[in-house]
N, C-alpha and C positions, 0 to 999 in steps of 0.2 A: 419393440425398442425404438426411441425416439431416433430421429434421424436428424443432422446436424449440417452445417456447413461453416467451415472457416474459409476468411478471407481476409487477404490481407491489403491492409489500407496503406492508401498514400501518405508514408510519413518517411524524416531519416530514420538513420538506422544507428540505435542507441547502444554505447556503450555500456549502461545499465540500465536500462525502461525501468519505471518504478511509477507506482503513487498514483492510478487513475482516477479522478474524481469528474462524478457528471457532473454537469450543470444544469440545470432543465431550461430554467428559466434563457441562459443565452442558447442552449441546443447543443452545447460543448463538452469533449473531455478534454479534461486541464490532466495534464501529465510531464515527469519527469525525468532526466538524462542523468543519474546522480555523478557517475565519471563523465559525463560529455558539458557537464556543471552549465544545461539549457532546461530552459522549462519551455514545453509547449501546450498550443489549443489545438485539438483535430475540431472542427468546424464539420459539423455534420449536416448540416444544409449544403454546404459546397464544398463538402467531400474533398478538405483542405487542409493541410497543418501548418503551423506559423510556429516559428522557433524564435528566442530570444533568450539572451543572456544579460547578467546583470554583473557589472564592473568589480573585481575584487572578489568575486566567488565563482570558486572553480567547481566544487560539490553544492551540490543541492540533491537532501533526502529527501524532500515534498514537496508540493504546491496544492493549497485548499486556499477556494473562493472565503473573503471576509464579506462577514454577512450584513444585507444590507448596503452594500459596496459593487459597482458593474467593473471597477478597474484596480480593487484590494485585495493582494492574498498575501496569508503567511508562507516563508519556504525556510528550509530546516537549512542551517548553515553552520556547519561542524556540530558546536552546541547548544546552539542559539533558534528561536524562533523567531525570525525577521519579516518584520512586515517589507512592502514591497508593491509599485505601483506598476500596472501594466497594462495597453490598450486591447490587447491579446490577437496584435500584427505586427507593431513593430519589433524589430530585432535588437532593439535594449529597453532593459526594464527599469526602473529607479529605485533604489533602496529608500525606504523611510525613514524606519525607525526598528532598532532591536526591543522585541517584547519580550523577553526572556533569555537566562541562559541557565545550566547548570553544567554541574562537573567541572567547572573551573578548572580542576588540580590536574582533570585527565584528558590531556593531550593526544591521547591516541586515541579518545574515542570518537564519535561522530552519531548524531539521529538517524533514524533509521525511518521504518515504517509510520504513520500518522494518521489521524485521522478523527471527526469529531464528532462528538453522541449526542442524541438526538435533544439535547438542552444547551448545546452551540458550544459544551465544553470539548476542550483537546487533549485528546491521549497519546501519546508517543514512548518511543524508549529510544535507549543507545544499544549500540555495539562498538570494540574494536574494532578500529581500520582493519580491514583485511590485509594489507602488505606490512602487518604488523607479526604476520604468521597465519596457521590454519584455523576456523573460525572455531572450532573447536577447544583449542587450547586453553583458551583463556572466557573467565565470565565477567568481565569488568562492567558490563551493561546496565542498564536500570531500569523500568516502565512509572511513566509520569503523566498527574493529570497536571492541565497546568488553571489555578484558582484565578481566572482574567479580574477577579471583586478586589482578593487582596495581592495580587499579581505575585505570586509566588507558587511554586511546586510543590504537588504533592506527588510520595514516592508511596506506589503502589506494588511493584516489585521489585528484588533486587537480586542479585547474584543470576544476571539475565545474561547469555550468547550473545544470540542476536534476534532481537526484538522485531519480529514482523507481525505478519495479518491480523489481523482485527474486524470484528464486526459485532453487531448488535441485534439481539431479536426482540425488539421493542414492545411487541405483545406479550411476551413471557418474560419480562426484564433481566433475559438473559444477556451474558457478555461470551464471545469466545476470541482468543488469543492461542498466537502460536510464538513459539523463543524455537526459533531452528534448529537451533543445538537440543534441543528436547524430542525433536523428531516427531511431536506430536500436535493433538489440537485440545485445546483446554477450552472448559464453558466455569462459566461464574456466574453468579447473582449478583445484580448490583442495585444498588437503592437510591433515591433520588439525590443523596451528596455525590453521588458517582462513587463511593466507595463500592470494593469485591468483596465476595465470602464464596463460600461453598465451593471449595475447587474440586472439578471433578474431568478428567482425562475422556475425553471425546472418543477418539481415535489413536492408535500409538501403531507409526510407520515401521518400527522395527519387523524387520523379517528373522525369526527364530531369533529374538535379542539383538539382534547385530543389524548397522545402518543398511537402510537403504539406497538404493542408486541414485539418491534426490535428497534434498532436503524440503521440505514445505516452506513456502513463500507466504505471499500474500494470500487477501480472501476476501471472501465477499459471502451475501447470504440472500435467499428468494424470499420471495412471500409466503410460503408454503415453511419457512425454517431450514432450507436446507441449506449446507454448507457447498463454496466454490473454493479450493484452495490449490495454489498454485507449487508449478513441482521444477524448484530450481535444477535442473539435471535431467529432470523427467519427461521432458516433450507431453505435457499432457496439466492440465487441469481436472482436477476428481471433486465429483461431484457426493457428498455425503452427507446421511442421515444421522445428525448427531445426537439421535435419539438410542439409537443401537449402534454407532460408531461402521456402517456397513456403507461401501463404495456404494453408489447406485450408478456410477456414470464414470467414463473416463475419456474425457474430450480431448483427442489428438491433436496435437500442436506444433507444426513442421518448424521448431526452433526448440534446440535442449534446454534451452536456460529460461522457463517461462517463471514470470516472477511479479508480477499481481495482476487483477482479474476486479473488474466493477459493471453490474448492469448499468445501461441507458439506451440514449434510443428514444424516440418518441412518445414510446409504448412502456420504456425500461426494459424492453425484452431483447436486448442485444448485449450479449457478454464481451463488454471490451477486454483485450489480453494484451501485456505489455510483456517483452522478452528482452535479456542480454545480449549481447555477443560476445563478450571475453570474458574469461574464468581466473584471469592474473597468471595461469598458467597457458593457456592457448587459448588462440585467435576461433570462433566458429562463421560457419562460411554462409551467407545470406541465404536463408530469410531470417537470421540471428539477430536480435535488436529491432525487426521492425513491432509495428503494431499491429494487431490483428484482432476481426470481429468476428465474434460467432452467433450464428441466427439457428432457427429451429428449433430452440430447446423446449419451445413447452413450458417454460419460465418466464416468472418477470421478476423486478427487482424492488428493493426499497430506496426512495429518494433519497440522498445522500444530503449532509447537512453540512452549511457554513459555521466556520469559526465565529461566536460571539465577541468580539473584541473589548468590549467595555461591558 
């Protein structure tokens, strides 16, 4: 059995960790606070994280590098995708320009998970606010690429929970996506417009039908195909073969609320984990929100890609 080690890194301590994206090229994960409404860079040369906020936005669901760009990223603001300038130390960033919104009409929604495929396009979706009620209740959400040629949305799902993990197996022009409220992990075929087909259920969390202690988070995926998906409630990231839907691995995570997961690293062979600390219901008690790496796996990861903007 592979043997592992988590550690946890010098960062604050987030009321929602979300959104890890490497960067290779700076040696960075760019990551986000979506209630602590910061975006940060953990600096892995100097074992350092730099936090900053941007004027007028209290939530932010993401941060991914624009490509092309050493101080451009998009960050997810209610329901908009805002570009945004940042030297990735100081503690205010500069808004730009709005590239996009949708859902105009629904005010209680907000972006969620992000992330972009390997042709620099952006996939995201919504959910309802969570203090809107149990995330369950309600499917007002969406999953959307966004067309940066004729800069408009396309709706790729709908009657979505809540729209998280995402990843791509690029050799097999596989897609897999998770909607939390489905408790599961889903794979697609995608073809070079980015459209899906072929949906087909990965893995399904239900225990004898009924939820489990967790809902699935974010994800991420090796070289080898295999799936990282993160387990909001679960203290743990599982590691799975989405070929036969079968755990291979279940990496223990001293924080309940783990909630996305991206290789990097010099090598890509360090699984960064980002965590919660509050569940809108209660407070949890530190090492809840920090960030944390795990080494030993035995794995490595796939480069992560910038937003094409134009």
């Amino acid at each position: 059995m592979t043997s592992y080690n988590v550690e946890q890194l010098p960062s604050p301590f987030s009321v929602l960790g979300e959104g890890p994206h490497w960067c290779s090229e700076q040696q960075s994960l760019y990551y986000n606070d979506i209630y602590g409404g910061t975006i940060h860079r953990y600096d892995y040369i100097g074992n350092t994280t730099y936090t900053a906020k941007i004027d007028g936005y209290s939530v932010i669901s993401f941060i991914i590098p624009v490509k092309n760009e050493t101080s451009q990223f998009i960050i997810g603001t209610e329901r908009s995708i805002t570009l945004i300038e940042w030297d990735g130390v100081s503690q205010k960033a500069k808004y730009i320009e709005t590239v996009g919104e949708v859902e105009a009409n629904l005010s209680d929604n907000r972006f969620n998970d992000a992330k972009i495929d390997p042709c620099g396009r952006f996939y995201g979706g919504t959910m309802r606010l969570e203090e809107k009620g149990d995330i369950f209740e309600a499917r007002l959400g969406s999953f959307y690429r966004y067309d940066a040629q004729r800069k408009q949305f396309v709706v790729l799902k709908e009657n979505v929970g809540v729209s998280n993990g995402l990843c791509w197996n690029e050799t097999l022009n596989l897609f897999y996506y998770i909607d939390s409220c489905d408790l599961d992990v889903k794979e697609y075929s995608f073809d070079s417009n980015g459209n899906l087909s072929n949906e087909r259920v990965v893995i399904d969390f239900r225990v004898s039908g009924k939820r489990p202690s967790f809902v699935p988070d974010g994800m991420t995926i090796d070289t080898n195909g295999f799936l990282y998906v993160a387990t909001f409630g679960g203290s743990a990231v599982y590691k799975i073969d989405p070929s036969d839907g079968k755990i291979l691995m279940k990496i223990k995570i001293p924080a309940e609320q783990v909630t996305s997961v991206a290789f990097g690293g010099p090598n890509l062979d360090i699984l960064f984990v980002t965590t919660a600390a509050i569940e809108f219901q209660s407070s949890q008690p530190a090492p809840a929100g920090a960030l944390f790496k795990v080494t030993g796996l035995g794995a490595k990861g796939r480069p992560m890609h910038s937003f094409a903007l134009n």
